[in-house]
Structures are given as structure tokens and as C-alpha cells.
N, C-alpha and C positions, 0 to 999 in steps of 0.2 A: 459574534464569532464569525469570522471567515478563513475557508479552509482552501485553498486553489491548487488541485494535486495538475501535474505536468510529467511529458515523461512518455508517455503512450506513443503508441505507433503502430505500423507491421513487420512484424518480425517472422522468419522461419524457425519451422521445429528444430531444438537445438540453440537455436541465438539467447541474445540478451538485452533487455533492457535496465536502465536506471530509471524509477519512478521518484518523483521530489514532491511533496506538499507543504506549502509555505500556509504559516500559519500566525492568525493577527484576532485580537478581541478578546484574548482571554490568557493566563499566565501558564504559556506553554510548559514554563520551567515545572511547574506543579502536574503537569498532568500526563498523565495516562495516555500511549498512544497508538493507536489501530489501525490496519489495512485491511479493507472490507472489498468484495467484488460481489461484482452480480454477473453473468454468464447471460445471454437471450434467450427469455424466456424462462428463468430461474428465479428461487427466491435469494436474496444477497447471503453472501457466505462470509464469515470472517477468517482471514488470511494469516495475519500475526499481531501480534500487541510487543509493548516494547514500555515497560516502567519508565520515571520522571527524570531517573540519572542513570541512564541506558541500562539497567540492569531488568533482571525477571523479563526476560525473552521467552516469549512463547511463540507456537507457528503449527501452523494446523497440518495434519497428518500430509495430507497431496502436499504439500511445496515443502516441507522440512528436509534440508540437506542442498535444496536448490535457490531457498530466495534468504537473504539476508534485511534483518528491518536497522535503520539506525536513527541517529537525531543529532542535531546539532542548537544544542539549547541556547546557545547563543547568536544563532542566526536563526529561530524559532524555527527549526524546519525540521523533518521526516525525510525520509528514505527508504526505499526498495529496492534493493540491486535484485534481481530477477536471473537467474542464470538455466542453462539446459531449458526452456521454456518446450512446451507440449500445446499441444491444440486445445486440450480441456482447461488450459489457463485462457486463452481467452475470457475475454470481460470488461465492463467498466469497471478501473480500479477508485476509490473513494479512500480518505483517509479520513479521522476523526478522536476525538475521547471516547466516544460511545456508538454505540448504531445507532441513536436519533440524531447524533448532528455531527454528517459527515456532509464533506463539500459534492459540488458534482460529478466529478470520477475525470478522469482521461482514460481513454479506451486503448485495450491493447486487442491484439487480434495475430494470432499465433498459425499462420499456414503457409503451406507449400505453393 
């Protein structure tokens, strides 16, 4: 399984980014898919899940109404459009099936 999320950066409170995780080793088309973050010095949080044929969207209380998750199962890939970003989204963002086997994140960092 490998997972290479992209997409991170600095952005100000307010802005937005696009998060991508390309994904190879296992049949994305089947699987279940999640954005996880960790913040410094925090335990990892999960972000939003997204079923096999984009449907059963879920997204955790903080970012529901501000991030969008999607996929493209034919380019085995994930997505996070990120929008009105806040400073407590800061984090390394990880994508994955599960929270054992998430790639190693791309960092976002949300300040003025």
C-alpha cells in the first residue's frame, strides 16, 4: 500500500487549499476513504471519510460546512478542498482506509 498525500502549504486565516492523495497497492475502487490530521503535539484526529462510490460522506463537527472530501476512482485518487481555513486546522493532513495505514501527511499551517 502507498499513499502520497500533496497539496499542503501556508495559507492565511480565511484562504484555501486543495489536498490530493494518490493512491497505488491496493483496489482503491473497493475501499473506504479517510483524512486524518494530527495538529503539534496532539493525538491524530479524523477529518472526514468518503465510501467506495463517493457516497456515505461523513466529516467531523470542526470542518463540516468548510472542507469538502471527494475521489476519483479512476485516477485512484482523494481529495480535500479545504475552504475558510482557521488556525486550529493547522496540521499534518494523512489520507488512508483506516488509521493504521495512512501515508505520511503534507502539512498545512494556517496563520497570519
Amino acid at each position: 500500500v502507498q499513499l502520497v498525500e500533496s497539496g499542503g502549504g501556508l495559507v492565511q486565516p480565511g484562504g484555501s487549499l486543495k489536498l490530493t492523495c494518490a493512491a497505488s497497492g491496493f483496489t482503491f475502487s473497493n475501499a473506504r476513504m479517510n483524512w486524518f490530521r494530527q495538529a503539534p503535539g496532539k493525538v491524530p484526529e479524523w477529518v472526514s471519510g468518503i465510501g467506495s462510490d463517493g457516497r456515505m460522506i461523513q466529516y467531523a463537527t470542526s470542518v463540516k460546512g468548510r472542507f469538502t472530501i471527494s475521489r476519483d476512482n479512476a485516477k485512484n485518487m482523494l481529495y480535500l478542498q479545504m475552504n475558510d481555513l482557521k488556525p486550529e486546522d493547522t496540521g499534518n493532513y494523512l489520507c488512508g482506509p483506516s488509521a493504521g495505514t495512512r501515508g505520511q501527511g503534507t502539512q498545512v499551517i494556517v496563520s497570519s
